[in-house]
Each structure stands twice: as C-alpha cells, then as structure tokens.
PQR file of N, CA, C, O and H, with PARSE charges and radii, in Angstrom:
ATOM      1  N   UNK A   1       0.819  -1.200   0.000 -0.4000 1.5000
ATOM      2  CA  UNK A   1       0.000   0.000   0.000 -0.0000 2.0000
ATOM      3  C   UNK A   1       0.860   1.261   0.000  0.5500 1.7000
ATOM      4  O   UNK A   1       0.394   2.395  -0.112 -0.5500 1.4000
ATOM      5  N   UNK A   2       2.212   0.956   0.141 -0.4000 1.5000
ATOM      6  CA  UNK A   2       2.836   2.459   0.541 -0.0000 2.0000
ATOM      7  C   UNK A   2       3.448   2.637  -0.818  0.5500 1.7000
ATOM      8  O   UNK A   2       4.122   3.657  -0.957 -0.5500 1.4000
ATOM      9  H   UNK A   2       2.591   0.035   0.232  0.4000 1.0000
ATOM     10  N   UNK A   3       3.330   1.798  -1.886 -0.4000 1.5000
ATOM     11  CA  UNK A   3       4.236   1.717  -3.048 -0.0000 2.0000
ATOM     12  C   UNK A   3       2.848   2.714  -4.176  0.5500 1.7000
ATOM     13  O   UNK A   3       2.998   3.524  -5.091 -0.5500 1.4000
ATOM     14  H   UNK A   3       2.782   0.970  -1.774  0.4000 1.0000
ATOM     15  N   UNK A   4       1.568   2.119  -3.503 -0.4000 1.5000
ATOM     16  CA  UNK A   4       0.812   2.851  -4.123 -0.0000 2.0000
ATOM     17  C   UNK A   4       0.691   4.373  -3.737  0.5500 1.7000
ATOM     18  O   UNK A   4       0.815   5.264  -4.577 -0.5500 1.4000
ATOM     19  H   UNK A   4       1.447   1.462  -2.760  0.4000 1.0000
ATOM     20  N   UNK A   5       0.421   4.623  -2.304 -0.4000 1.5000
ATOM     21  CA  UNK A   5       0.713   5.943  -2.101 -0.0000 2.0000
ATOM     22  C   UNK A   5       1.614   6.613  -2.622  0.5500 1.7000
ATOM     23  O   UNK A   5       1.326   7.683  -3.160 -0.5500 1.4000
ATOM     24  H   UNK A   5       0.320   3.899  -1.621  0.4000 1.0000
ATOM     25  N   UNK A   6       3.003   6.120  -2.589 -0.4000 1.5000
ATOM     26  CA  UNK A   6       4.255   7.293  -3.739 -0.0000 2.0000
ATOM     27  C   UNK A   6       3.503   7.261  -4.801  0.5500 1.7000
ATOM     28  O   UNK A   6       3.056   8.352  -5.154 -0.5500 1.4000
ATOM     29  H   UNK A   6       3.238   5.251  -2.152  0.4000 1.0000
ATOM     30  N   UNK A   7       3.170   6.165  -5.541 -0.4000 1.5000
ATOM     31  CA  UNK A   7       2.991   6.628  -6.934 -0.0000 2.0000
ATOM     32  C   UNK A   7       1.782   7.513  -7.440  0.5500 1.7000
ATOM     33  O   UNK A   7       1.490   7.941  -8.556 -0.5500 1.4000
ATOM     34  H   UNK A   7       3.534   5.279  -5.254  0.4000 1.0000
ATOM     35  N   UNK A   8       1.030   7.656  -5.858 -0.4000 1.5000
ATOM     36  CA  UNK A   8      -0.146   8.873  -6.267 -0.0000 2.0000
ATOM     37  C   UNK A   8       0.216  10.263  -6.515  0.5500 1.7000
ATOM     38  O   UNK A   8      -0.187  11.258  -7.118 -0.5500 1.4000
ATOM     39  H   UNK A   8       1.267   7.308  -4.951  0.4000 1.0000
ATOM     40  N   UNK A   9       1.295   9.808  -5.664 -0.4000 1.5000
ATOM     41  CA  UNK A   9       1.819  11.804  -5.117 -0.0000 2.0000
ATOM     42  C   UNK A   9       2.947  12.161  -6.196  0.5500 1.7000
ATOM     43  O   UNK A   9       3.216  13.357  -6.308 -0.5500 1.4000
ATOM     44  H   UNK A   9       1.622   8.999  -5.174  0.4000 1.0000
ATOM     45  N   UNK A  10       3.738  11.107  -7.122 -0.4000 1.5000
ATOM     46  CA  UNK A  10       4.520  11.570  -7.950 -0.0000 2.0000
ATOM     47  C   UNK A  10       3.553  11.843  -9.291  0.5500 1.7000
ATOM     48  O   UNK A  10       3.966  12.560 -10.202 -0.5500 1.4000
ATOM     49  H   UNK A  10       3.520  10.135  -7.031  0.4000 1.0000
ATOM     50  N   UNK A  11       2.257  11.224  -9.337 -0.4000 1.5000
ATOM     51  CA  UNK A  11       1.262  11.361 -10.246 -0.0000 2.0000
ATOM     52  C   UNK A  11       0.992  12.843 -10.005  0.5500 1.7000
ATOM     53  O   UNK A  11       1.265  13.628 -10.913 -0.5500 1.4000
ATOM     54  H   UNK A  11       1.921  10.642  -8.597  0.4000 1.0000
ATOM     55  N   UNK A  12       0.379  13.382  -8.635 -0.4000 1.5000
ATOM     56  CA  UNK A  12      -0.193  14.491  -8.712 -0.0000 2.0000
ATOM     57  C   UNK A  12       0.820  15.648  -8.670  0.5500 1.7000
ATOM     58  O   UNK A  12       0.541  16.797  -9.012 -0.5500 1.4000
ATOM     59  H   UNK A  12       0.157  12.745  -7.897  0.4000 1.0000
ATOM     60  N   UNK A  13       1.717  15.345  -8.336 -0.4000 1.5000
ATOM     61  CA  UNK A  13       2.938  16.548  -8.209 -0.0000 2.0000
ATOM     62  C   UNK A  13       3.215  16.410 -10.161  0.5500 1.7000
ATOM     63  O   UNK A  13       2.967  17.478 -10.720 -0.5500 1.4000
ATOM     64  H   UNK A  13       1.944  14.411  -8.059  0.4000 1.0000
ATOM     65  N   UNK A  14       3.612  15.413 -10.997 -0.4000 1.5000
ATOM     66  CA  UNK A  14       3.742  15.900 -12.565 -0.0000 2.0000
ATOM     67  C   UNK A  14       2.254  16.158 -13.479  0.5500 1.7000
ATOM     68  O   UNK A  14       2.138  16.425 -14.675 -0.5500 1.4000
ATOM     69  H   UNK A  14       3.814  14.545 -10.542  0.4000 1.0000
ATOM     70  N   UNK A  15       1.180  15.966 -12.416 -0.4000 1.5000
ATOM     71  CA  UNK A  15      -0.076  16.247 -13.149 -0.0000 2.0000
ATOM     72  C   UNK A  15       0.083  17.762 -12.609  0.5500 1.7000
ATOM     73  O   UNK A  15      -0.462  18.316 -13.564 -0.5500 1.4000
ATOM     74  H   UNK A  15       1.274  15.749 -11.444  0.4000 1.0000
ATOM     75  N   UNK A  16       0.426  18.761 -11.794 -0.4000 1.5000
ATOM     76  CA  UNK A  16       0.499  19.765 -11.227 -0.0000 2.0000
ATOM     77  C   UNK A  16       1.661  20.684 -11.879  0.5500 1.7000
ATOM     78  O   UNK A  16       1.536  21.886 -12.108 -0.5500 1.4000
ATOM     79  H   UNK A  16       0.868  18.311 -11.018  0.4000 1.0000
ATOM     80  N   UNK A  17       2.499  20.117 -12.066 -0.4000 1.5000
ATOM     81  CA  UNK A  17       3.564  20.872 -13.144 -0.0000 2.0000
ATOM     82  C   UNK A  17       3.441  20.732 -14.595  0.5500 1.7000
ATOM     83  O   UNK A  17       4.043  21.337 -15.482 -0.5500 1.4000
ATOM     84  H   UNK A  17       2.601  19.140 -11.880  0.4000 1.0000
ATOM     85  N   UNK A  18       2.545  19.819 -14.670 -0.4000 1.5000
ATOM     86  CA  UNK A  18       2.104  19.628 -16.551 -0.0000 2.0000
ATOM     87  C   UNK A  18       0.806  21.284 -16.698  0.5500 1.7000
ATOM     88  O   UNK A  18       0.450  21.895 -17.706 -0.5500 1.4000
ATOM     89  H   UNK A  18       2.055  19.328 -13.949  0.4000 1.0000
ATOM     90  N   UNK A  19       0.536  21.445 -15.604 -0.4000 1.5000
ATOM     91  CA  UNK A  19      -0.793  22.329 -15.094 -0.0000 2.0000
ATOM     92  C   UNK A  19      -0.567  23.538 -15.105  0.5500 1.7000
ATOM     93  O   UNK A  19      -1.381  24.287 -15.644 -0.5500 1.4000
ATOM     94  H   UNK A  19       0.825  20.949 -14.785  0.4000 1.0000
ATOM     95  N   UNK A  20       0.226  23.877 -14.702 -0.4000 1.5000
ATOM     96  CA  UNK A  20       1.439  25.082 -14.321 -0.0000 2.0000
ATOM     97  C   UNK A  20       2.188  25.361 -15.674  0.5500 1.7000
ATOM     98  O   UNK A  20       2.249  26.445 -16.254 -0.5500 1.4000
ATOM     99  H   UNK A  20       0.887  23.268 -14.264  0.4000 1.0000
ATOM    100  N   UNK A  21       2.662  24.344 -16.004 -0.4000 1.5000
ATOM    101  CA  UNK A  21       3.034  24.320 -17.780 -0.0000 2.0000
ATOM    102  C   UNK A  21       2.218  24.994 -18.636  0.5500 1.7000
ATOM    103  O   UNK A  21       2.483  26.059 -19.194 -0.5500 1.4000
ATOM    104  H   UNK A  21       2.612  23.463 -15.533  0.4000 1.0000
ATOM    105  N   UNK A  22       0.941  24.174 -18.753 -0.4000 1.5000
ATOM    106  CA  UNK A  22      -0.078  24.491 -19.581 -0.0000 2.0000
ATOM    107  C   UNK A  22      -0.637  26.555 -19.436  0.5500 1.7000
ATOM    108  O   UNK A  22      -0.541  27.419 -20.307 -0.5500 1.4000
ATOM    109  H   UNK A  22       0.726  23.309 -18.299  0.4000 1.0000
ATOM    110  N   UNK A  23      -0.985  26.633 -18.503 -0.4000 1.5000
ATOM    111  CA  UNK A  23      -0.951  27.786 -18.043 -0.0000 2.0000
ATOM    112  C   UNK A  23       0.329  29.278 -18.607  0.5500 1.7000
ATOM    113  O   UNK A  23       0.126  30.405 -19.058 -0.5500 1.4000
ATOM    114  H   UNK A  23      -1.063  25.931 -17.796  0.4000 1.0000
ATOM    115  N   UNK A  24       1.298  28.682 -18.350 -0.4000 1.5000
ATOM    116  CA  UNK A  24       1.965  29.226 -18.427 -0.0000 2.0000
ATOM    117  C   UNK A  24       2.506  29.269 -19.812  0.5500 1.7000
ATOM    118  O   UNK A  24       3.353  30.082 -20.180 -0.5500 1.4000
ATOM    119  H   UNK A  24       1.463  27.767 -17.984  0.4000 1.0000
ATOM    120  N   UNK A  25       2.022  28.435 -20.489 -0.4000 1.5000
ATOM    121  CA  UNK A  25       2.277  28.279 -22.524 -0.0000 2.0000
ATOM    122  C   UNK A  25       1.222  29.421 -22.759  0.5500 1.7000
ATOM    123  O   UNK A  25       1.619  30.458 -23.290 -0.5500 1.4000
ATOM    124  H   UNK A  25       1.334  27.774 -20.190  0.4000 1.0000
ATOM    125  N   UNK A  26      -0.422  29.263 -22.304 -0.4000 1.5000
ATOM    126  CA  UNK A  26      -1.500  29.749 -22.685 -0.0000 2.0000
ATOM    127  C   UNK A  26      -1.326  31.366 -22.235  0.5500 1.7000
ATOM    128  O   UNK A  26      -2.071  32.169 -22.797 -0.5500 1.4000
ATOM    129  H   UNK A  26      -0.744  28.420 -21.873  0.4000 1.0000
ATOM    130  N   UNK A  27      -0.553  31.768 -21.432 -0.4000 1.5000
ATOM    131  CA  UNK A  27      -0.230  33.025 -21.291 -0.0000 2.0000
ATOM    132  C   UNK A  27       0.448  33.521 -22.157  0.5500 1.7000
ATOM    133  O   UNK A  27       0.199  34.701 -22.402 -0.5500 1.4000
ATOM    134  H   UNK A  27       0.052  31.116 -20.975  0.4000 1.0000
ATOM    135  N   UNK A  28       1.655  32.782 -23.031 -0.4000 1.5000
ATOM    136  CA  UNK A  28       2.511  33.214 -23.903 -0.0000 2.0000
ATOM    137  C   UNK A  28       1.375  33.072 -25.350  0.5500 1.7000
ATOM    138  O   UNK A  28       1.665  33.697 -26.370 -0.5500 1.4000
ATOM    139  H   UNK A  28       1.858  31.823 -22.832  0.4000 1.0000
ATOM    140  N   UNK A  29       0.602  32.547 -25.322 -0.4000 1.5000
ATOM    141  CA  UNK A  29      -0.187  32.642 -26.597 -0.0000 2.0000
ATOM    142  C   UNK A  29      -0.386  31.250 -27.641  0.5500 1.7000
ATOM    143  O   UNK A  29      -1.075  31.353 -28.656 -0.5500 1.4000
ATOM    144  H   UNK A  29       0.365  32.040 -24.493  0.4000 1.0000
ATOM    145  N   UNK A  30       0.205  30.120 -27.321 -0.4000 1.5000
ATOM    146  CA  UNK A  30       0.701  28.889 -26.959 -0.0000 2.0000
ATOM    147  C   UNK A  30      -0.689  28.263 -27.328  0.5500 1.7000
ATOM    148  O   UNK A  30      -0.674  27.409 -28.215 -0.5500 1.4000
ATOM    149  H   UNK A  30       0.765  30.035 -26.497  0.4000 1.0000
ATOM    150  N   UNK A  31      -1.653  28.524 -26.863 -0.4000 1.5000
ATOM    151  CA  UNK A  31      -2.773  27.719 -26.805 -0.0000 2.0000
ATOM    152  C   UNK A  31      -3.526  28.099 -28.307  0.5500 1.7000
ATOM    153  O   UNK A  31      -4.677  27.686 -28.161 -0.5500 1.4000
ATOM    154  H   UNK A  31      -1.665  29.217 -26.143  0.4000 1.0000
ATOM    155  N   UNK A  32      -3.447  28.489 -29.205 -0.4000 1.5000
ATOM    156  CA  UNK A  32      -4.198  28.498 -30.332 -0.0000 2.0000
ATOM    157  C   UNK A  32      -2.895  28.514 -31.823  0.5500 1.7000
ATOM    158  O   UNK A  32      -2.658  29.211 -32.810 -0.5500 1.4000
ATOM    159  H   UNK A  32      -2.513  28.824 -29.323  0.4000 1.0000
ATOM    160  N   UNK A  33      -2.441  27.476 -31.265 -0.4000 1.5000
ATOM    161  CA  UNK A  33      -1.393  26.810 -32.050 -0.0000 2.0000
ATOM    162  C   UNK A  33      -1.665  26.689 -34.031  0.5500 1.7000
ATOM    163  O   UNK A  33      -2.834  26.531 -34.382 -0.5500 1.4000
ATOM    164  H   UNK A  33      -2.633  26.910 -30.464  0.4000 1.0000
ATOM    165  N   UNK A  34      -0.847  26.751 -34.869 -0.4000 1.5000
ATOM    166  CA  UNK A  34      -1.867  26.353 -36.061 -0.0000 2.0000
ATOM    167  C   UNK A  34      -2.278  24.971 -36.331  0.5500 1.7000
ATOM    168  O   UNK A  34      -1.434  24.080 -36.241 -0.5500 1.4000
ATOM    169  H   UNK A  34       0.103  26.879 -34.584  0.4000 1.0000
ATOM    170  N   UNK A  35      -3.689  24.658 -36.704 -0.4000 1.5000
ATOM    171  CA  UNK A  35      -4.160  23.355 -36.765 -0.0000 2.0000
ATOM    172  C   UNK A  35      -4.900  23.246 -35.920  0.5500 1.7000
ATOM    173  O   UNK A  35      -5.436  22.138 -35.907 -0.5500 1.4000
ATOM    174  H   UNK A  35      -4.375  25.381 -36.777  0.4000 1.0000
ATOM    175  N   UNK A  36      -5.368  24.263 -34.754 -0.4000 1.5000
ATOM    176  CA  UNK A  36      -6.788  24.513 -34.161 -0.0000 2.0000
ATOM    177  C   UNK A  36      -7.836  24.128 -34.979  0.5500 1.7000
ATOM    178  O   UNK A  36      -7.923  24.605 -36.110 -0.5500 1.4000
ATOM    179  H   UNK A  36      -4.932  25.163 -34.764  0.4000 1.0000
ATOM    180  N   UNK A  37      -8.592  23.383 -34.589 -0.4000 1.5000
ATOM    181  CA  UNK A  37     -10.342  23.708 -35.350 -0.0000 2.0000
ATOM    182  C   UNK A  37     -10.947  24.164 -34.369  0.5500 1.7000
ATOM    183  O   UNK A  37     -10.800  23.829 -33.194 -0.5500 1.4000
ATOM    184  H   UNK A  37      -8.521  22.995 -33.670  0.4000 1.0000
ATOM    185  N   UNK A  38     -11.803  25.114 -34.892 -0.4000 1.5000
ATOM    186  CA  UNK A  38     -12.660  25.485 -33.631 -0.0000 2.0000
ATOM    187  C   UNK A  38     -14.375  25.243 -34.457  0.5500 1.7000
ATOM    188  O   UNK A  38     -14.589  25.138 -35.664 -0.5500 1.4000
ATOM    189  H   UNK A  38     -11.923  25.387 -35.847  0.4000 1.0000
ATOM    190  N   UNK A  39     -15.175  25.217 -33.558 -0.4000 1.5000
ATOM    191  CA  UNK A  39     -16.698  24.805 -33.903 -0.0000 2.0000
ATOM    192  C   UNK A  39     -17.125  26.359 -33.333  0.5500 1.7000
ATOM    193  O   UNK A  39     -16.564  27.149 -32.573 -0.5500 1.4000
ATOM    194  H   UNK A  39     -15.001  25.302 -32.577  0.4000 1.0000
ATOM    195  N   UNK A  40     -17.986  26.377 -33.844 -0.4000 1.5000
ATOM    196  CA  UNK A  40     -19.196  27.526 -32.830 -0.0000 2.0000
ATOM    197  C   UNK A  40     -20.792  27.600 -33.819  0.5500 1.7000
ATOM    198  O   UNK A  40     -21.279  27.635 -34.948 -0.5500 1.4000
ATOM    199  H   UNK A  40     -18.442  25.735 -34.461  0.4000 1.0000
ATOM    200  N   UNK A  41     -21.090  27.589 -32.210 -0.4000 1.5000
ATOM    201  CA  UNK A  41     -22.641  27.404 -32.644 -0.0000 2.0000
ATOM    202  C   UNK A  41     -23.399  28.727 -31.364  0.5500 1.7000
ATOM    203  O   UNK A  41     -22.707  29.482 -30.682 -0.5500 1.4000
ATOM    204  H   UNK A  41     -20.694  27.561 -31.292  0.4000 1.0000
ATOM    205  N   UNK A  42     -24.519  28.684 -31.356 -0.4000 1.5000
ATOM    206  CA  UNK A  42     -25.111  29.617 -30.642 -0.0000 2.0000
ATOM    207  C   UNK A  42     -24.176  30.292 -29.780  0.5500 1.7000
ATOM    208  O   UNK A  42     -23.515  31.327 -29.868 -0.5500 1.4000
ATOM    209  H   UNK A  42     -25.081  28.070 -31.910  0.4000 1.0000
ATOM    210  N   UNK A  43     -24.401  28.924 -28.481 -0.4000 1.5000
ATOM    211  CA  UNK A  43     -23.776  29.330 -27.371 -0.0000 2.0000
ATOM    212  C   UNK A  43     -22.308  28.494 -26.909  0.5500 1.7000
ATOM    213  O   UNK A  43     -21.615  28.526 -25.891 -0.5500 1.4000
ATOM    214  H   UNK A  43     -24.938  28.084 -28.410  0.4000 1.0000
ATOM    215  N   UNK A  44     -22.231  27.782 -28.136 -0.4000 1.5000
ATOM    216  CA  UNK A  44     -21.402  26.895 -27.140 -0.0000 2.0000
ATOM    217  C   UNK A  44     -20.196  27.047 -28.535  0.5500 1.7000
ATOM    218  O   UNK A  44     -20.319  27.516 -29.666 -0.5500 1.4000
ATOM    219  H   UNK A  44     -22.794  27.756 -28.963  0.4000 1.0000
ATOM    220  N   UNK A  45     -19.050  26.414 -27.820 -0.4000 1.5000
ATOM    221  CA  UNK A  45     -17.613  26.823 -28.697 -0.0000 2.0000
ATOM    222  C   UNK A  45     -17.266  25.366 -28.527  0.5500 1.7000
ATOM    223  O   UNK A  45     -17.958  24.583 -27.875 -0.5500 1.4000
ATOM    224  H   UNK A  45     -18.950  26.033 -26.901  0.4000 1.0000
ATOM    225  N   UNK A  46     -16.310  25.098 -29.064 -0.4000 1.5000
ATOM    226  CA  UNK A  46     -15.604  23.558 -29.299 -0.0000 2.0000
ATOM    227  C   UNK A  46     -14.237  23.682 -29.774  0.5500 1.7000
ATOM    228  O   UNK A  46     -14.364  23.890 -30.981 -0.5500 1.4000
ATOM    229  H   UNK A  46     -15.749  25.734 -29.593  0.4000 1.0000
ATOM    230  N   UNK A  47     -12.819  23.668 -29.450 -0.4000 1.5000
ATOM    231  CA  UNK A  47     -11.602  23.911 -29.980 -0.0000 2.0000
ATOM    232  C   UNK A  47     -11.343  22.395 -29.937  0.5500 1.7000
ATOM    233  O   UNK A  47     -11.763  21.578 -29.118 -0.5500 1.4000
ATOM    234  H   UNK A  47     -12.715  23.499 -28.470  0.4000 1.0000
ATOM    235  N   UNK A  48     -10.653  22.232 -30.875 -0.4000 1.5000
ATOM    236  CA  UNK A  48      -9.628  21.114 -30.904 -0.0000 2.0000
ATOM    237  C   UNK A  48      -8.635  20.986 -31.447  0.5500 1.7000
ATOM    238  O   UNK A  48      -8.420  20.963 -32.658 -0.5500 1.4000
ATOM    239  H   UNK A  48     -10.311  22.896 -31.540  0.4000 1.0000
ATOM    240  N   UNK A  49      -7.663  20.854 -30.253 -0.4000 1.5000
ATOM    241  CA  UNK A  49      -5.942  21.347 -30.752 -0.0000 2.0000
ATOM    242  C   UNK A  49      -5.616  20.547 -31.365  0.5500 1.7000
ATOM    243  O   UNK A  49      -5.080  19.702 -30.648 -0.5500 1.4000
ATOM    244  H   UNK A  49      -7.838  20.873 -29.269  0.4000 1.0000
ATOM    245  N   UNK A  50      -5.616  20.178 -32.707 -0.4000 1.5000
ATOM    246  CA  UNK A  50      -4.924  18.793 -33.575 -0.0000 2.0000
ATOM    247  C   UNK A  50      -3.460  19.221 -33.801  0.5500 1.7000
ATOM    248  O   UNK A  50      -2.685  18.349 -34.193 -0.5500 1.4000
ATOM    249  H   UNK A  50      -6.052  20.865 -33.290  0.4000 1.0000
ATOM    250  N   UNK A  51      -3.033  20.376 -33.611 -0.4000 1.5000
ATOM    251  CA  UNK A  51      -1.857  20.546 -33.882 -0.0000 2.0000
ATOM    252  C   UNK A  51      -1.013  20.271 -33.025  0.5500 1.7000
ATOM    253  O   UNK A  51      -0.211  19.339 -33.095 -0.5500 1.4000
ATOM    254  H   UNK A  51      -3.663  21.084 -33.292  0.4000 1.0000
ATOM    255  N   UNK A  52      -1.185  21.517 -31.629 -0.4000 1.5000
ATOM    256  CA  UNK A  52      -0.814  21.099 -30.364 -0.0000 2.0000
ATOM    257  C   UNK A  52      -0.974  19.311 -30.488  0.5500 1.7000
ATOM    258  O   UNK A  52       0.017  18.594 -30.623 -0.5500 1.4000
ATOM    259  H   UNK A  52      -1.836  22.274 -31.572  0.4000 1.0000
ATOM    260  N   UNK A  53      -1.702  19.033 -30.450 -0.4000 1.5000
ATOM    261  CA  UNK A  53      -1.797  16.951 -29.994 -0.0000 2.0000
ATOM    262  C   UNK A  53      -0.599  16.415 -30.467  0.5500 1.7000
ATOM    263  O   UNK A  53       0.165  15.852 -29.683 -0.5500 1.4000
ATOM    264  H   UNK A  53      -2.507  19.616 -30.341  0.4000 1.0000
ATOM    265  N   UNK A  54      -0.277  16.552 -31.961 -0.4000 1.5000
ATOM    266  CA  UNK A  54       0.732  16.052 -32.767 -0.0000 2.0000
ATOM    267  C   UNK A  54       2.344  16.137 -32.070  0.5500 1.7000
ATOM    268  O   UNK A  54       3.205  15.276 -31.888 -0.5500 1.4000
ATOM    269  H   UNK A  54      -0.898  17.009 -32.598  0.4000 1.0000
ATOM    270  N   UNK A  55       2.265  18.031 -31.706 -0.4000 1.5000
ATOM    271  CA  UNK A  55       3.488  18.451 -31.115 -0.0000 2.0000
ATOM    272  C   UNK A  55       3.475  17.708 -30.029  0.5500 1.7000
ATOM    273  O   UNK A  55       4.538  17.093 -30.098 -0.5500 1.4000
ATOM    274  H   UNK A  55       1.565  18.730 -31.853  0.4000 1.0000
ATOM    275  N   UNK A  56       2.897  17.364 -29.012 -0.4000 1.5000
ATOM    276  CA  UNK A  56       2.848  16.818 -27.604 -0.0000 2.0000
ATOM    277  C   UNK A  56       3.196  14.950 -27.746  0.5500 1.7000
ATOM    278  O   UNK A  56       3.883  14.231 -27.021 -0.5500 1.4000
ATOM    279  H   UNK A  56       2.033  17.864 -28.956  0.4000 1.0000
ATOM    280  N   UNK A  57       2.385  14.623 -28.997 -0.4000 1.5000
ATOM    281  CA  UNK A  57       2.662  13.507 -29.309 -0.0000 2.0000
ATOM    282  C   UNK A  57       4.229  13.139 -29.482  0.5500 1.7000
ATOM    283  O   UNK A  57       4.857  12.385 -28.739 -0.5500 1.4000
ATOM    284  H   UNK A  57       1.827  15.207 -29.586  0.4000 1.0000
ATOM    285  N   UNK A  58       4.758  13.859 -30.672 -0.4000 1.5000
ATOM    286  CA  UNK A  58       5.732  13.685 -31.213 -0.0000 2.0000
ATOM    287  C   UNK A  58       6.752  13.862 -30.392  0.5500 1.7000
ATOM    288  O   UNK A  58       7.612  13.029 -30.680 -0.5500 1.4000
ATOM    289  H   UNK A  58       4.248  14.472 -31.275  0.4000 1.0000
ATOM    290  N   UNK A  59       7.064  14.494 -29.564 -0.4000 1.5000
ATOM    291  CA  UNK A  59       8.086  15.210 -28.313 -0.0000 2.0000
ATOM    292  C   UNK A  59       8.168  13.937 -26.643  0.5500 1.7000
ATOM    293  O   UNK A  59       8.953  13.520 -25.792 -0.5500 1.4000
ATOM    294  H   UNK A  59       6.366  15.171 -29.331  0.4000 1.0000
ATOM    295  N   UNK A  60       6.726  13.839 -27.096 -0.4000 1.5000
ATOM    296  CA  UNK A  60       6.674  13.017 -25.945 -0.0000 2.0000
ATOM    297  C   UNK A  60       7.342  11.604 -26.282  0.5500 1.7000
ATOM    298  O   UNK A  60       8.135  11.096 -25.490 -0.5500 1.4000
ATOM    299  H   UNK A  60       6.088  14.178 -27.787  0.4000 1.0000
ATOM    300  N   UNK A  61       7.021  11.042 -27.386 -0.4000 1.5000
ATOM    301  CA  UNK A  61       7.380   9.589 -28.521 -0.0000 2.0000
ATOM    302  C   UNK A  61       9.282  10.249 -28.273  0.5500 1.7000
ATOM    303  O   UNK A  61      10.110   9.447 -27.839 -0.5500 1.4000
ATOM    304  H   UNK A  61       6.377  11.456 -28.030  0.4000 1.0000
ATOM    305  N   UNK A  62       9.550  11.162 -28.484 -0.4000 1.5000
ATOM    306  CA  UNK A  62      11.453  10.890 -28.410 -0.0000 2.0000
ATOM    307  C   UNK A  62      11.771  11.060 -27.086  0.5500 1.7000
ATOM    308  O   UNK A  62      12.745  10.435 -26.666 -0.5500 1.4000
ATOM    309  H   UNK A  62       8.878  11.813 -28.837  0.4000 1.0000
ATOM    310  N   UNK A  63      11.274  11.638 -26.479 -0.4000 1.5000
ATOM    311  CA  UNK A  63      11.902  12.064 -24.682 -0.0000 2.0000
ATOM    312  C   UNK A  63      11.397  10.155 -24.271  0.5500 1.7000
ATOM    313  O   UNK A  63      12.021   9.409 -23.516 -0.5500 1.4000
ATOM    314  H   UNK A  63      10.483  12.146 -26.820  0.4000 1.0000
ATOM    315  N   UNK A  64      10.704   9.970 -24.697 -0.4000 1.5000
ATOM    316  CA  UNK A  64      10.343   8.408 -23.864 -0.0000 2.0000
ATOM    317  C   UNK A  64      11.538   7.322 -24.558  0.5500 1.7000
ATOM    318  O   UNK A  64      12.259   6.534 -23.947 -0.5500 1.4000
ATOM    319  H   UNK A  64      10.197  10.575 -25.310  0.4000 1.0000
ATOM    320  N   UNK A  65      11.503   7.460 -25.357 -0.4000 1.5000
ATOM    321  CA  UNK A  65      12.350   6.410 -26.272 -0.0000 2.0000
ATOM    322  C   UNK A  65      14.048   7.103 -26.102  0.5500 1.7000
ATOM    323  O   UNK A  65      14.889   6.494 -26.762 -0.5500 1.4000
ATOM    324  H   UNK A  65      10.917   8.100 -25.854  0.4000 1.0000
ATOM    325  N   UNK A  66      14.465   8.077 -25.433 -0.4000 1.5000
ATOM    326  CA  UNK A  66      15.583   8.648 -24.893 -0.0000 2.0000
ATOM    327  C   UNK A  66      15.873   8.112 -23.848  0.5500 1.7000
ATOM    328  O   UNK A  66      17.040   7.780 -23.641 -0.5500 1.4000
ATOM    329  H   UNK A  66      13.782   8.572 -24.897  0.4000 1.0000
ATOM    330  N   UNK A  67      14.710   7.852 -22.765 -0.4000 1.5000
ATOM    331  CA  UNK A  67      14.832   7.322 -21.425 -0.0000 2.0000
ATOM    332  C   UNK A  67      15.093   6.215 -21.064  0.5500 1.7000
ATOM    333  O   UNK A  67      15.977   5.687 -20.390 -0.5500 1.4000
ATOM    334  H   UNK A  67      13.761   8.122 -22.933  0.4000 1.0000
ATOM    335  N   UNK A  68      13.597   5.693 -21.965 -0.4000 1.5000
ATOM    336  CA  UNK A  68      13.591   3.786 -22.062 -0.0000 2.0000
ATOM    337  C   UNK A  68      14.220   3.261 -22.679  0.5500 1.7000
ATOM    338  O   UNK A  68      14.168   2.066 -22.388 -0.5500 1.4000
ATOM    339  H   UNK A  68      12.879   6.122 -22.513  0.4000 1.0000
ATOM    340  N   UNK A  69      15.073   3.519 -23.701 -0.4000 1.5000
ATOM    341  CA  UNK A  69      15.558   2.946 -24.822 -0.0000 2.0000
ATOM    342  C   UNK A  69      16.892   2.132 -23.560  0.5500 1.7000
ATOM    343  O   UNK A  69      17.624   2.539 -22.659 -0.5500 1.4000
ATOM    344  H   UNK A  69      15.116   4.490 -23.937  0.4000 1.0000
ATOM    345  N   UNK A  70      16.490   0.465 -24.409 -0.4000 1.5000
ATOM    346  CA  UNK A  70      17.774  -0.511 -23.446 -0.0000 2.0000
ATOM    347  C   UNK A  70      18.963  -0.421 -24.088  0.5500 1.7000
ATOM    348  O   UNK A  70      19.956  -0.988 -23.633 -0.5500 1.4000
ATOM    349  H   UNK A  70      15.894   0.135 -25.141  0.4000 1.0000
TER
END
C-alpha cells in the first residue's frame, strides 16, 4: 500500500507541473497553435488542438524512447 501511495503523489505533483506548464504556454499565446479547429454554434464553442496533440505527441514519442531505450 505504501508503493501505491508514492505513486499517487509523484502522479499528482507531474499532473500539477504539466498544469502550471499548460498555463503558463496559454499566457505566452501557446494555446491556439496552427491546426486549431474550432466549432461555434449559438452558445457553445468547441476547440480542438490537432496541432498542439501532434506536437505533444511527437516530443513526448522521443523524450520516452531517450529514457527507455535498453
């Protein structure tokens, strides 16, 4: 049980700096990346970062395969 407890708190401490990240991109202007779609209808809006996804994808796919790689 205590192996699970660390691994909550190293979860919420890099879910908290991914948070802080995010924030702090969307201040620099970061968040309407090109390859946004956005929807709009009456009242309601819909973005979807396909671009951002790709970048996050792709960055994330070499930093992992940097780490793990045997």
């Amino acid at each position: 049980m205590e192996t699970a407890g660390k691994i909550l708190l190293v979860t919420a401490v890099v879910l908290a700096i991914l948070g802080l990240g995010a924030l702090g991109l969307a201040k620099l202007g970061v968040d309407r990346v090109p390859g946004t779609l956005s929807w709009r209808s009456d009242n309601v809006t819909v973005f979807i970062p396909v671009g951002l996804m790709l970048l996050v994808s792709i960055v994330g796919t070499i930093v992992l395969n940097l780490f793990l790689r045997r």
